[in-house]
N, CA, C and O atoms as a GROMACS GRO file, in nm:
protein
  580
    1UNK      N    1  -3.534 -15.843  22.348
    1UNK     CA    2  -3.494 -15.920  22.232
    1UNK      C    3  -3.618 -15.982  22.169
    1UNK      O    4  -3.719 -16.024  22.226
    2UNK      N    5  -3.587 -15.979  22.033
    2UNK     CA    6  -3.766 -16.061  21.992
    2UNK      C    7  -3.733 -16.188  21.957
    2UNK      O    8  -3.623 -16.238  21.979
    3UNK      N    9  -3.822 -16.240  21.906
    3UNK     CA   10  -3.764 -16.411  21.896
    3UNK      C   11  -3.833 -16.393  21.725
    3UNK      O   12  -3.951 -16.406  21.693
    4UNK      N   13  -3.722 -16.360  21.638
    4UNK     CA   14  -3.781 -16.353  21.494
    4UNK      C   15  -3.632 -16.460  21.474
    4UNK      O   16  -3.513 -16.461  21.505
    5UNK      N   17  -3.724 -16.532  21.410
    5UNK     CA   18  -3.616 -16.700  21.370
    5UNK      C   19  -3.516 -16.640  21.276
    5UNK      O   20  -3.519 -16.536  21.210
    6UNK      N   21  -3.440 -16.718  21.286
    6UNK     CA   22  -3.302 -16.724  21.189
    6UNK      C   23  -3.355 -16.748  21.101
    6UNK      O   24  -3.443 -16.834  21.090
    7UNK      N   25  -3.299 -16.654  20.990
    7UNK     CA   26  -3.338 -16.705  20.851
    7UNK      C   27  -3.175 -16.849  20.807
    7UNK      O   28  -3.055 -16.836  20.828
    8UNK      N   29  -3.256 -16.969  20.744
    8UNK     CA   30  -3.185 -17.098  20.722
    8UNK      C   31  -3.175 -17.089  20.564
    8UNK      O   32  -3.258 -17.107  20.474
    9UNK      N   33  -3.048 -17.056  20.565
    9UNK     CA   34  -3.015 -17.059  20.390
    9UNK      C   35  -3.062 -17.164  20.358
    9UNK      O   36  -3.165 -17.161  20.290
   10UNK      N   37  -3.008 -17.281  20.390
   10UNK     CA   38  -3.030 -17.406  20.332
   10UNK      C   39  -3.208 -17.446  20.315
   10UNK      O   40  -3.251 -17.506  20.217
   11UNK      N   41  -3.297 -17.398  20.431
   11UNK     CA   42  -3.418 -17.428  20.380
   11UNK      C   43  -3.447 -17.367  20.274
   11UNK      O   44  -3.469 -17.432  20.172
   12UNK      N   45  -3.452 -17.237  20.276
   12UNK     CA   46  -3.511 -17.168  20.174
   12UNK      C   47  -3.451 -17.208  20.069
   12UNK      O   48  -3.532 -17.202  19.976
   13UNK      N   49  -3.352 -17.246  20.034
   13UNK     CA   50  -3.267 -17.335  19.911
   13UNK      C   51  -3.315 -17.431  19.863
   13UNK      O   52  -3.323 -17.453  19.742
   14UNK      N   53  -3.372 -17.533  19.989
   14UNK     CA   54  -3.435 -17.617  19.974
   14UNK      C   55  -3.563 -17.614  19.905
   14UNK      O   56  -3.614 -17.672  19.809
   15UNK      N   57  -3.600 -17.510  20.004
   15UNK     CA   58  -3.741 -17.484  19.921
   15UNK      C   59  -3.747 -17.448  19.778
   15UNK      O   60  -3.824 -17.516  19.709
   16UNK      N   61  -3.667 -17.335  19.708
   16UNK     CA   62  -3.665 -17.302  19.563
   16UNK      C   63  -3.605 -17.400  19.463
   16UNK      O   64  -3.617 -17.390  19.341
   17UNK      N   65  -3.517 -17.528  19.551
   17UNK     CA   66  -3.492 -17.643  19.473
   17UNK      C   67  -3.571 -17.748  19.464
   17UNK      O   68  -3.553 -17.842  19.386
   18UNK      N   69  -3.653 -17.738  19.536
   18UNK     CA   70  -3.818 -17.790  19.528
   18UNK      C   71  -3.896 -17.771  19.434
   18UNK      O   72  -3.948 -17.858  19.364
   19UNK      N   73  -3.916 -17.592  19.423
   19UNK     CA   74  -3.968 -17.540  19.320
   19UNK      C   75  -3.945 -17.544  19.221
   19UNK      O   76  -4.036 -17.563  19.140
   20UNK      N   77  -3.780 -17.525  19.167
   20UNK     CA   78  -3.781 -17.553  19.041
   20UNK      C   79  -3.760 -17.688  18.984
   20UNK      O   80  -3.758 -17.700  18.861
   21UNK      N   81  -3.743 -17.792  19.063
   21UNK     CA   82  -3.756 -17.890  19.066
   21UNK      C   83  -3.926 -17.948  18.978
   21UNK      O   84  -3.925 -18.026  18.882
   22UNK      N   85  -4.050 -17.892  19.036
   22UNK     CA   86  -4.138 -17.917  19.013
   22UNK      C   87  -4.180 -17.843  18.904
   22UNK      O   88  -4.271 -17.870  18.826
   23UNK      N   89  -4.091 -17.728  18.906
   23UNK     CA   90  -4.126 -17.633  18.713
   23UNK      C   91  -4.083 -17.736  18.610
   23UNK      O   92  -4.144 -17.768  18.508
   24UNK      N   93  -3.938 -17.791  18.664
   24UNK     CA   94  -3.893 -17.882  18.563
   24UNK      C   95  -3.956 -17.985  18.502
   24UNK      O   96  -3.957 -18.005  18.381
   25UNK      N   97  -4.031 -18.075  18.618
   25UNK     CA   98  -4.103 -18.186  18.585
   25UNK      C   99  -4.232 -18.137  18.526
   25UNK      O  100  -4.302 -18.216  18.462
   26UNK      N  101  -4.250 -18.074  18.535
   26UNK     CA  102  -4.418 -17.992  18.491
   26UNK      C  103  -4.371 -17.965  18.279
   26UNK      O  104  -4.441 -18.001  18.185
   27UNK      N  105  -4.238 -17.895  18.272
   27UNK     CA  106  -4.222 -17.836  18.149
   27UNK      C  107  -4.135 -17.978  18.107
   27UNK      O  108  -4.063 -17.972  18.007
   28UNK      N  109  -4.142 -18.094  18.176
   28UNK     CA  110  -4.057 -18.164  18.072
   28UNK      C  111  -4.224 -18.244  18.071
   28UNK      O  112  -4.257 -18.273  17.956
   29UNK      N  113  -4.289 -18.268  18.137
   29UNK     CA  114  -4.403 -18.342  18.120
   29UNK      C  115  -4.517 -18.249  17.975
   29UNK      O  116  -4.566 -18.307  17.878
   30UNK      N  117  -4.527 -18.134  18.000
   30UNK     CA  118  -4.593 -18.047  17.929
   30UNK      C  119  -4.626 -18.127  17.760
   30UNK      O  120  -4.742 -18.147  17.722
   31UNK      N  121  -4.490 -18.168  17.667
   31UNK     CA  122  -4.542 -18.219  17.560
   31UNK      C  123  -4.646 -18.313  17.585
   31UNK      O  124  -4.749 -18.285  17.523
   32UNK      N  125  -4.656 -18.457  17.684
   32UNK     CA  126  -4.713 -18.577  17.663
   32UNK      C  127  -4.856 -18.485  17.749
   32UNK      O  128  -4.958 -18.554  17.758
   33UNK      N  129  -4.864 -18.375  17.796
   33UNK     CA  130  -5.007 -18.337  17.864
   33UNK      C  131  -5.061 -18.330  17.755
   33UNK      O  132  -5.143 -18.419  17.731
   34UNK      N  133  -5.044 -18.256  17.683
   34UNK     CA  134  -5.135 -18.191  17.600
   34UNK      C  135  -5.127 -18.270  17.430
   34UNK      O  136  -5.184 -18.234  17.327
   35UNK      N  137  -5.012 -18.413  17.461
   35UNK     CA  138  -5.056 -18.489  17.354
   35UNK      C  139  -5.164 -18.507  17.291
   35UNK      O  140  -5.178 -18.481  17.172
   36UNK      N  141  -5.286 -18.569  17.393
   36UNK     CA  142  -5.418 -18.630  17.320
   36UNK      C  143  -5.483 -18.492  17.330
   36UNK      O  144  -5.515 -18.426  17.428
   37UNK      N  145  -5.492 -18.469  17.190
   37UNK     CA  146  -5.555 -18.314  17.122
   37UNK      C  147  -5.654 -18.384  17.078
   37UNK      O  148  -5.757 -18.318  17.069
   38UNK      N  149  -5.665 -18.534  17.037
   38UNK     CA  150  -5.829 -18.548  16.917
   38UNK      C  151  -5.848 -18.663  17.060
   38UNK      O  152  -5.809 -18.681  17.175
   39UNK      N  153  -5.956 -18.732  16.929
   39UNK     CA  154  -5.980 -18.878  16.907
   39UNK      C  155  -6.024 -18.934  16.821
   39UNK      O  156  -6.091 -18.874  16.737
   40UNK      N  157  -5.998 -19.086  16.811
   40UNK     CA  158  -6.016 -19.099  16.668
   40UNK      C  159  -6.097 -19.113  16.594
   40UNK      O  160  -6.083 -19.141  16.475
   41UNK      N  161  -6.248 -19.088  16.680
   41UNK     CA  162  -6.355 -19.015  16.574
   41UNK      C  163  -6.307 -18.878  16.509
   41UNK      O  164  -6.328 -18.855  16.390
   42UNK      N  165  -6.248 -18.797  16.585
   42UNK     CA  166  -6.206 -18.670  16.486
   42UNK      C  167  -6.150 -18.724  16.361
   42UNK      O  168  -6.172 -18.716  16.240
   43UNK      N  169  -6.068 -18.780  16.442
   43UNK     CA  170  -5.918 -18.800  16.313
   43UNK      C  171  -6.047 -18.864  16.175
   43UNK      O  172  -6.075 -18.841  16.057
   44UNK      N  173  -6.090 -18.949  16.281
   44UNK     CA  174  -6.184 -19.029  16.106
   44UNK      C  175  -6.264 -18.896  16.042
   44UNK      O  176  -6.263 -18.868  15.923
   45UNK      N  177  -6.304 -18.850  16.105
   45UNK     CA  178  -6.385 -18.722  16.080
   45UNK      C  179  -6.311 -18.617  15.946
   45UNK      O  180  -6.357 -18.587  15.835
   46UNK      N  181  -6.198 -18.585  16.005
   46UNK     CA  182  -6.096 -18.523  15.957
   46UNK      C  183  -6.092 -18.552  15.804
   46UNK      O  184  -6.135 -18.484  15.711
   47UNK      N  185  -6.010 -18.711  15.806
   47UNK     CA  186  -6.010 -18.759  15.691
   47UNK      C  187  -6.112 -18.774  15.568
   47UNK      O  188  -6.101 -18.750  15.448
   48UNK      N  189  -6.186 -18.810  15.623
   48UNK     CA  190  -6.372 -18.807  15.564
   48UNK      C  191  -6.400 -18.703  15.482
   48UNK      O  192  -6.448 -18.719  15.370
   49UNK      N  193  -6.376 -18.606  15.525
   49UNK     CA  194  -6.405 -18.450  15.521
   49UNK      C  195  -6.274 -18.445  15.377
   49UNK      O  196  -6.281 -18.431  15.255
   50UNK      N  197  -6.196 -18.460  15.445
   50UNK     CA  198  -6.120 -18.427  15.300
   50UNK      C  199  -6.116 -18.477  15.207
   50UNK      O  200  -6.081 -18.431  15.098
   51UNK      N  201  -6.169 -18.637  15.250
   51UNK     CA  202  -6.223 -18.732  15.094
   51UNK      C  203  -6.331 -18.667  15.062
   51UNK      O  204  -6.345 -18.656  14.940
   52UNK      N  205  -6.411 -18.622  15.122
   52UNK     CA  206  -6.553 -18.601  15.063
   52UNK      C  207  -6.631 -18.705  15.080
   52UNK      O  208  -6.745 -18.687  15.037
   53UNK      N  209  -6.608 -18.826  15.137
   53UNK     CA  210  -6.675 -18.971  15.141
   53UNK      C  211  -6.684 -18.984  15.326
   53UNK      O  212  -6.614 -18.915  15.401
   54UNK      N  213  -6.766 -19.066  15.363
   54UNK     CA  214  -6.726 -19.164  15.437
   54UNK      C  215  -6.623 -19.204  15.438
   54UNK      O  216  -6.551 -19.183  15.341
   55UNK      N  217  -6.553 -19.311  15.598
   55UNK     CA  218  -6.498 -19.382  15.559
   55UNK      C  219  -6.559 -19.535  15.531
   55UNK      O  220  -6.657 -19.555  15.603
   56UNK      N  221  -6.530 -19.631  15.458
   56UNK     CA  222  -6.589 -19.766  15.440
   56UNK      C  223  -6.513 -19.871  15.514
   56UNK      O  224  -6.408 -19.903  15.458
   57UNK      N  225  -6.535 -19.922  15.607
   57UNK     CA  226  -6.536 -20.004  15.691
   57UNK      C  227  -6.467 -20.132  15.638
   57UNK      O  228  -6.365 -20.167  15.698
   58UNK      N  229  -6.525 -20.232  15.498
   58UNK     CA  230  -6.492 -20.348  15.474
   58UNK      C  231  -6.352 -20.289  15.338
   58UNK      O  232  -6.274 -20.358  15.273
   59UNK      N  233  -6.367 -20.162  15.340
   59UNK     CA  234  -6.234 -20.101  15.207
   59UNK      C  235  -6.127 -20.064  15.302
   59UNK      O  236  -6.024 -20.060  15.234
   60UNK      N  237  -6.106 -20.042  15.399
   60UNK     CA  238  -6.033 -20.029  15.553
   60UNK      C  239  -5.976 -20.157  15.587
   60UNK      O  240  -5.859 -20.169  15.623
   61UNK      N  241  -6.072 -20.267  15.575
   61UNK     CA  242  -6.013 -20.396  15.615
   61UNK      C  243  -5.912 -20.446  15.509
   61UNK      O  244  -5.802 -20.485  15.547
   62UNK      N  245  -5.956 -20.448  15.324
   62UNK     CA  246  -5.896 -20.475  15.270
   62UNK      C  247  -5.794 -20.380  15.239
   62UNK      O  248  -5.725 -20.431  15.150
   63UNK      N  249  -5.767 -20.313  15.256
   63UNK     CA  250  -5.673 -20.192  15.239
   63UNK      C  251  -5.531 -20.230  15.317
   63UNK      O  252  -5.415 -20.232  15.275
   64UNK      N  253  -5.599 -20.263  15.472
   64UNK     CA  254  -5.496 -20.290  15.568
   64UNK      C  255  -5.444 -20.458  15.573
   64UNK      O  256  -5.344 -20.481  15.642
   65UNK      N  257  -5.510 -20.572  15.503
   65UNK     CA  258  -5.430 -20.629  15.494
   65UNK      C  259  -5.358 -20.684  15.349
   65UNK      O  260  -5.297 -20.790  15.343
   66UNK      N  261  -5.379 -20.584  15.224
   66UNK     CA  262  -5.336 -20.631  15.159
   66UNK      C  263  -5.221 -20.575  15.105
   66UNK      O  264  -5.223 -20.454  15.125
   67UNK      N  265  -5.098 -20.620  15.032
   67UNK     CA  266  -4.936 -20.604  15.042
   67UNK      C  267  -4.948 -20.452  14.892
   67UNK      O  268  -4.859 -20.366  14.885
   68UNK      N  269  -5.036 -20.453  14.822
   68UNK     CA  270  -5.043 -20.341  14.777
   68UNK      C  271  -4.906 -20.362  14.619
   68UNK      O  272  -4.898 -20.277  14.531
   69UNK      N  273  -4.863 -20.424  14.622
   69UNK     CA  274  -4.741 -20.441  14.502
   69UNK      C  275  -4.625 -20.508  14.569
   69UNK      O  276  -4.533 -20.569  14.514
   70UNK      N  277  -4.650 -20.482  14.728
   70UNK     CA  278  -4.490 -20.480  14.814
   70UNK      C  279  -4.467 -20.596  14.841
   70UNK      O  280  -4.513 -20.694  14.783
   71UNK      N  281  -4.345 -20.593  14.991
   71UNK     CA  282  -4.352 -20.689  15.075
   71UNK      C  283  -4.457 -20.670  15.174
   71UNK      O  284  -4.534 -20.761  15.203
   72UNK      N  285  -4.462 -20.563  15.223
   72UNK     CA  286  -4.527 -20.564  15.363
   72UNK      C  287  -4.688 -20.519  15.314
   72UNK      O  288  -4.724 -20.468  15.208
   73UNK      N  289  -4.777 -20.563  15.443
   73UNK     CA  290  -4.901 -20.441  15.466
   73UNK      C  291  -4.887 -20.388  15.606
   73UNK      O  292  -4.794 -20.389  15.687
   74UNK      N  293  -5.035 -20.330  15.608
   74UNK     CA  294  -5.005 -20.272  15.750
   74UNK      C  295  -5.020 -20.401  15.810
   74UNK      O  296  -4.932 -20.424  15.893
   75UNK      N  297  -5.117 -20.506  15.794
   75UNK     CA  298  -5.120 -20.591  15.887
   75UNK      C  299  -4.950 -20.686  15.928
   75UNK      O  300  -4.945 -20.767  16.020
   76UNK      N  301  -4.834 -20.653  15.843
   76UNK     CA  302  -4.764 -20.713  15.865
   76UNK      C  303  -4.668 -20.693  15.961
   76UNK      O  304  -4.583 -20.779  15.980
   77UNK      N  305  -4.670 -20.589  16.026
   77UNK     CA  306  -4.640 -20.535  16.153
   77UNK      C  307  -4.793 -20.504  16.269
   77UNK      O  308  -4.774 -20.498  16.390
   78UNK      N  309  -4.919 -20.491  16.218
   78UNK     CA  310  -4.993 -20.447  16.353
   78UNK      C  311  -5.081 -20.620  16.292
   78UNK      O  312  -5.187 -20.641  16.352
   79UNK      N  313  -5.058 -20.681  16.232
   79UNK     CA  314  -5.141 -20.789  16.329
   79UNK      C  315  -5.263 -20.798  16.193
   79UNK      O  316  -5.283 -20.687  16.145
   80UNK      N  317  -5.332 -20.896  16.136
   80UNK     CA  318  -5.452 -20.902  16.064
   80UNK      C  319  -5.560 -20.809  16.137
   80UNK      O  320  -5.631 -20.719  16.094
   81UNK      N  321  -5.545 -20.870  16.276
   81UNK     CA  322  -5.663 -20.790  16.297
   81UNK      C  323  -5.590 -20.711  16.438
   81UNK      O  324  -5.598 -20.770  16.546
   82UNK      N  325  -5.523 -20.580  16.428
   82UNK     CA  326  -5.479 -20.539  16.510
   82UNK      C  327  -5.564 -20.464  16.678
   82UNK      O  328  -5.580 -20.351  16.724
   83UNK      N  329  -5.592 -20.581  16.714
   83UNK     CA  330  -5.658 -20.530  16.832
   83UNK      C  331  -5.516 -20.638  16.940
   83UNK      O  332  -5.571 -20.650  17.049
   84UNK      N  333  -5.447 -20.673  16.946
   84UNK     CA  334  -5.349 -20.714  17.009
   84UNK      C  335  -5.238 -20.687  16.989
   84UNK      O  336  -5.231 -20.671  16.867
   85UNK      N  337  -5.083 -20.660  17.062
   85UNK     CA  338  -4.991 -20.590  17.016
   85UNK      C  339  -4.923 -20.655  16.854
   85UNK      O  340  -4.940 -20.777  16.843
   86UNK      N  341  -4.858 -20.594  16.747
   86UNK     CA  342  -4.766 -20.609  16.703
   86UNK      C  343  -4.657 -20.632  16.695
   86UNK      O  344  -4.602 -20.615  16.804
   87UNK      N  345  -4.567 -20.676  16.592
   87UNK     CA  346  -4.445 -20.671  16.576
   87UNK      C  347  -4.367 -20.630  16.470
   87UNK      O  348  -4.343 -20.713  16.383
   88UNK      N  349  -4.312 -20.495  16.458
   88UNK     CA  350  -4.194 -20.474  16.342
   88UNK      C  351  -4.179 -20.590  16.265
   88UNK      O  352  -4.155 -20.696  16.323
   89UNK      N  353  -4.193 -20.585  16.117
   89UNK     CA  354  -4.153 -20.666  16.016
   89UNK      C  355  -3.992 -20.728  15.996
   89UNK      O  356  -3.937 -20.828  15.950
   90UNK      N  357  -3.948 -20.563  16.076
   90UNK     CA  358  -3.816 -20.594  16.029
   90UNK      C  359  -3.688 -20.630  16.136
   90UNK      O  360  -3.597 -20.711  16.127
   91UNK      N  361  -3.720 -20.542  16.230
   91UNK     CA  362  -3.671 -20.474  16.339
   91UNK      C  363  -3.742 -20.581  16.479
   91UNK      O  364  -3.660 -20.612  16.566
   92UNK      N  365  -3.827 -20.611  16.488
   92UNK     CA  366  -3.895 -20.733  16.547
   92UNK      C  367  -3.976 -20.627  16.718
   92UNK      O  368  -4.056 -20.669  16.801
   93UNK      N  369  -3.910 -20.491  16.709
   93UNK     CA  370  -3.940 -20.443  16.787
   93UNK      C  371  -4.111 -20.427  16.830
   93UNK      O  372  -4.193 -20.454  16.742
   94UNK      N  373  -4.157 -20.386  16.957
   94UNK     CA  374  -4.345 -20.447  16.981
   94UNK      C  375  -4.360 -20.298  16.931
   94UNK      O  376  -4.277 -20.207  16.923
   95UNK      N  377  -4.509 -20.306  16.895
   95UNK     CA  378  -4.614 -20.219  16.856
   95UNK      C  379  -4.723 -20.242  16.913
   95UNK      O  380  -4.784 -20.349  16.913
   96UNK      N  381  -4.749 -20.155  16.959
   96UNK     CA  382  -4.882 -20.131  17.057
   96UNK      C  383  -5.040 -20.183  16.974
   96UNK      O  384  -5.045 -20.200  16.852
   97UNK      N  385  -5.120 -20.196  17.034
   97UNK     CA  386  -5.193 -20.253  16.921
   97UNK      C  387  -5.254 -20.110  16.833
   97UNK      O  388  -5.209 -19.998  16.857
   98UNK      N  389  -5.299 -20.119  16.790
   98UNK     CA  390  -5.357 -19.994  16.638
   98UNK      C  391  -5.492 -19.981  16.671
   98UNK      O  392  -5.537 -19.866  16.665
   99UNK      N  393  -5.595 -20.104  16.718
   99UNK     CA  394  -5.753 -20.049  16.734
   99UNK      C  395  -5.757 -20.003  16.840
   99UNK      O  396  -5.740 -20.069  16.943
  100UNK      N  397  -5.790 -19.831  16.832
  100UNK     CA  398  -5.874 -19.776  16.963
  100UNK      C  399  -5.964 -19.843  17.072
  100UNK      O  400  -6.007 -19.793  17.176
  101UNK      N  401  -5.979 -19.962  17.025
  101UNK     CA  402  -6.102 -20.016  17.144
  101UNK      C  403  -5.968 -20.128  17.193
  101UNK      O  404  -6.015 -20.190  17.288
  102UNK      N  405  -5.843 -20.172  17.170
  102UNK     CA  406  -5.755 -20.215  17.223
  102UNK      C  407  -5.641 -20.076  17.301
  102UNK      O  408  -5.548 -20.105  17.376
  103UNK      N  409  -5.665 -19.981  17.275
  103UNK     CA  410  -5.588 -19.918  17.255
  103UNK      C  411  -5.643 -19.780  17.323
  103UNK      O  412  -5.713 -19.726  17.238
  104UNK      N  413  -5.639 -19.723  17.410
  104UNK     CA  414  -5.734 -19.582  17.449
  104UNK      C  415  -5.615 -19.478  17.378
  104UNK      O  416  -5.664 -19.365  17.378
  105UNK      N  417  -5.498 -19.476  17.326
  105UNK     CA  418  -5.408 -19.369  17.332
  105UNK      C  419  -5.412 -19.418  17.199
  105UNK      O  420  -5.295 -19.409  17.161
  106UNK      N  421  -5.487 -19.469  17.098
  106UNK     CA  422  -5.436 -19.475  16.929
  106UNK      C  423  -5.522 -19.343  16.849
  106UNK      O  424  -5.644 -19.346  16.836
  107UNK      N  425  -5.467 -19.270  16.816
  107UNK     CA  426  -5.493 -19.188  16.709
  107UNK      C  427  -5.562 -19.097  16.826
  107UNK      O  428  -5.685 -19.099  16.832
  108UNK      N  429  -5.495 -19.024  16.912
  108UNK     CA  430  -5.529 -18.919  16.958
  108UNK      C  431  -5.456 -18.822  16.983
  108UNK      O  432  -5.490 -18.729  17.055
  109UNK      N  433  -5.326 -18.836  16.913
  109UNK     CA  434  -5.248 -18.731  16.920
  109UNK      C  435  -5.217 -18.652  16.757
  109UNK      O  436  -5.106 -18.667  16.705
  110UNK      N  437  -5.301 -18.590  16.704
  110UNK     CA  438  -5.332 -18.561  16.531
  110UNK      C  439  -5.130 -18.542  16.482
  110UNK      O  440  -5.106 -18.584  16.368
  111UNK      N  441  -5.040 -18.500  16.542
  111UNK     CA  442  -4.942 -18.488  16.446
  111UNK      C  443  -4.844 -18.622  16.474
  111UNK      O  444  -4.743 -18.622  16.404
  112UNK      N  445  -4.855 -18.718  16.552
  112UNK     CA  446  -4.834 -18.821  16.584
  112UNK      C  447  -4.886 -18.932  16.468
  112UNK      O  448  -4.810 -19.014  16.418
  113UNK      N  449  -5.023 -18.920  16.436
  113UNK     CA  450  -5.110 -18.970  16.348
  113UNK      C  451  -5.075 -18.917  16.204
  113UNK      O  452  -5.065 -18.971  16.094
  114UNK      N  453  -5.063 -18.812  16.242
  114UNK     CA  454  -4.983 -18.741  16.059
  114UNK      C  455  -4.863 -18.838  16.034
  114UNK      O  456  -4.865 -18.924  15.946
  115UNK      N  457  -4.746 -18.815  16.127
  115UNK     CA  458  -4.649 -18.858  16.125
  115UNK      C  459  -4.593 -18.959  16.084
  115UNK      O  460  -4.491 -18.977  16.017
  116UNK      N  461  -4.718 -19.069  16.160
  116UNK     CA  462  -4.696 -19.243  16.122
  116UNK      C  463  -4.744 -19.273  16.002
  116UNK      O  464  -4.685 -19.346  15.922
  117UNK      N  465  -4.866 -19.213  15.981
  117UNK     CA  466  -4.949 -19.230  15.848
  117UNK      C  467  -4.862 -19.217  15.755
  117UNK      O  468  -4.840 -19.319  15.690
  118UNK      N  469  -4.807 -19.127  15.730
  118UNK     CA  470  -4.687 -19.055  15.641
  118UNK      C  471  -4.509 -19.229  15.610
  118UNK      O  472  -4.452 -19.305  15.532
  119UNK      N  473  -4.522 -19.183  15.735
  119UNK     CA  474  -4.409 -19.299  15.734
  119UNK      C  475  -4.418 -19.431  15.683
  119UNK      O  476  -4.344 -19.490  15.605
  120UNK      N  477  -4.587 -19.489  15.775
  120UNK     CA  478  -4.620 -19.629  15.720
  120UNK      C  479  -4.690 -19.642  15.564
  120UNK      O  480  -4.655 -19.726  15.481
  121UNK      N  481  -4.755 -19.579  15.550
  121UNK     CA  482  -4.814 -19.562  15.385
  121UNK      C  483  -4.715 -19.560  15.282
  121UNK      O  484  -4.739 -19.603  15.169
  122UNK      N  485  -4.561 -19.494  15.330
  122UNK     CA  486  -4.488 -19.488  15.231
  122UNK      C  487  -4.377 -19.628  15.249
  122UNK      O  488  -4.280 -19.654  15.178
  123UNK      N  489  -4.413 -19.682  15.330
  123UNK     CA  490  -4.314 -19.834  15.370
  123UNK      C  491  -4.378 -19.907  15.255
  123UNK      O  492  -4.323 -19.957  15.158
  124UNK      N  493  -4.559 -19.900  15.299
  124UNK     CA  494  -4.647 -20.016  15.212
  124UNK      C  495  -4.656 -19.964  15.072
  124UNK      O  496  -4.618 -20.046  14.989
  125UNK      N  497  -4.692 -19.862  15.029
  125UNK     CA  498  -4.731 -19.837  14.931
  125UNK      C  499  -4.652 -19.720  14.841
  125UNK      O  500  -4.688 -19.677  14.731
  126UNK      N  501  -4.518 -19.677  14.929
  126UNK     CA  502  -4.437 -19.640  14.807
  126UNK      C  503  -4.510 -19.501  14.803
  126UNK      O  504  -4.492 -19.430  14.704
  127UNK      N  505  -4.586 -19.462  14.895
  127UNK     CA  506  -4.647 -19.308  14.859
  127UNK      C  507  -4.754 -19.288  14.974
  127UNK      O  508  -4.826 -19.378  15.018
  128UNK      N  509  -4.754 -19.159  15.013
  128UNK     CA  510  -4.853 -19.118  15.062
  128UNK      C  511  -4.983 -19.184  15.072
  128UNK      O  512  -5.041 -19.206  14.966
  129UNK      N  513  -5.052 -19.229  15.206
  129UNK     CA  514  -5.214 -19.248  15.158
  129UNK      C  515  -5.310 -19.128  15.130
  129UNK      O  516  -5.304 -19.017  15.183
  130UNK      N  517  -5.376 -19.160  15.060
  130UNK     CA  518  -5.496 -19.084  15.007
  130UNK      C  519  -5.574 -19.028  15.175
  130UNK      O  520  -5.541 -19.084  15.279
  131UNK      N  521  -5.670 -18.923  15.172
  131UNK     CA  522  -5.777 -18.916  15.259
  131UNK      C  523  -5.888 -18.995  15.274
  131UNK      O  524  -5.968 -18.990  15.369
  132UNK      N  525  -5.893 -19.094  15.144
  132UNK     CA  526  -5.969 -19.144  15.129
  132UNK      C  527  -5.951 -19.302  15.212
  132UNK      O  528  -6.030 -19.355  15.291
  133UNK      N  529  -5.831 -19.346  15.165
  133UNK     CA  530  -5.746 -19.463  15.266
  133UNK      C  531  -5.762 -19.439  15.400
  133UNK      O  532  -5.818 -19.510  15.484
  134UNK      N  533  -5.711 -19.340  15.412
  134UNK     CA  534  -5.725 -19.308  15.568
  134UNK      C  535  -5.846 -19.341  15.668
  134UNK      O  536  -5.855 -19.408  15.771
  135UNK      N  537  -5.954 -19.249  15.576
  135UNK     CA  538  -6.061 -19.261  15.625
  135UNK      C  539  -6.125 -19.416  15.641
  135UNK      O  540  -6.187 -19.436  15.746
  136UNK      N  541  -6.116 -19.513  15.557
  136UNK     CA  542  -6.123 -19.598  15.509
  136UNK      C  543  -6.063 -19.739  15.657
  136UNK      O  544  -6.106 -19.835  15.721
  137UNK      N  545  -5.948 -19.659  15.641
  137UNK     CA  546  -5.830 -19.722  15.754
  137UNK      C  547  -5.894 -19.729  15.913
  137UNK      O  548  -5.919 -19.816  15.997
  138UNK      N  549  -5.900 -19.621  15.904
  138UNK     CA  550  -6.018 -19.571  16.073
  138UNK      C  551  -6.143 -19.607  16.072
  138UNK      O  552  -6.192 -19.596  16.185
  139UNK      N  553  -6.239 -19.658  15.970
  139UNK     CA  554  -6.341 -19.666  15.997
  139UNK      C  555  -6.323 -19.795  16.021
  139UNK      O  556  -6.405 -19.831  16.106
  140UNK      N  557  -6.247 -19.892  15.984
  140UNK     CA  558  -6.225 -20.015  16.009
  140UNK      C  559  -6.208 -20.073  16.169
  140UNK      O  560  -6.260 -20.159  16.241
  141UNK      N  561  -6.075 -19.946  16.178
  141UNK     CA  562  -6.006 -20.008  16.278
  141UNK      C  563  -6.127 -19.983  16.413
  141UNK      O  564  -6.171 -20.065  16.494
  142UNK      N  565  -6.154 -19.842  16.395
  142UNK     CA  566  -6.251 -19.772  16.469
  142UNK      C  567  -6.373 -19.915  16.497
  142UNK      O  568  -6.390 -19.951  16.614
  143UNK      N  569  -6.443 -19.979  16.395
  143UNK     CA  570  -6.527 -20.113  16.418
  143UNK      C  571  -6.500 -20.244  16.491
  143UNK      O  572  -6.580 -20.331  16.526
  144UNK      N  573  -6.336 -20.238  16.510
  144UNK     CA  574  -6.318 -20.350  16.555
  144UNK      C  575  -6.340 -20.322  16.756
  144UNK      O  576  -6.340 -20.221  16.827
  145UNK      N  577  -6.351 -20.434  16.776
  145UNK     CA  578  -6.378 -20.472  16.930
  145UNK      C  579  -6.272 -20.549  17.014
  145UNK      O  580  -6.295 -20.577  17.131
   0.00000   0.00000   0.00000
């Protein structure tokens, strides 16, 4: 007689419910891996490039805290000087802070950054920002400490 083990349904069950267990967590994790695609020297980079300018640093500051025609600016949810968290204007909900040097995960995910840009520019200003804003926006925030 040889001594070749019982094969144990249940381990080997175990085992491939292990496995796909760990495919699962791998493909539900997969979007937030490969989130941070830039950083936000690119992104400033990016923008720059499509203004054709620099961005300006003290046109960034005034840009972001001023109301533009509206109620709100940006500073009225991330803060005058957003290196500490925020708060929704409206909704009261927190916001992470906005300067990269508060912030290691701000503006490093480029369609994330499309996304908000898009959303918040049209809260404050009723329209799209320019490349030029943008750039403008990042070189600011990018300066602060």
């Amino acid at each position: 007689m040889t001594d070749t083990p019982t094969p144990r349904p249940w381990r080997l069950a175990g085992r491939s419910l292990r496995a796909a267990a760990a495919g699962l967590a791998l493909a539900l994790l997969a979007p937030w891996a490969g989130a941070a695609d830039t950083t936000p020297a690119r992104q400033l980079e990016r923008f720059a490039s499509e203004a054709g300018r620099p961005g300006a640093v003290e046109a960034g500051r005034a840009f972001f805290t001023r109301t533009h025609g509206g109620a709100w600016s940006c500073a009225s949810c991330h803060g005058e000087v957003p290196t500490a968290p925020g708060r929704h204007a409206s909704t009261g909900k927190a916001i992470a802070p906005l300067a990269p040097a508060a912030n290691p995960r701000a503006f490093t995910d480029t369609a994330q950054v499309d996304k908000w840009l898009r959303r918040n520019c049209r809260d404050v200003l009723k329209r799209e920002c320019s490349a030029g804003e943008k750039a403008d926006v990042l070189a600011w925030l990018g300066s602060l400490r």
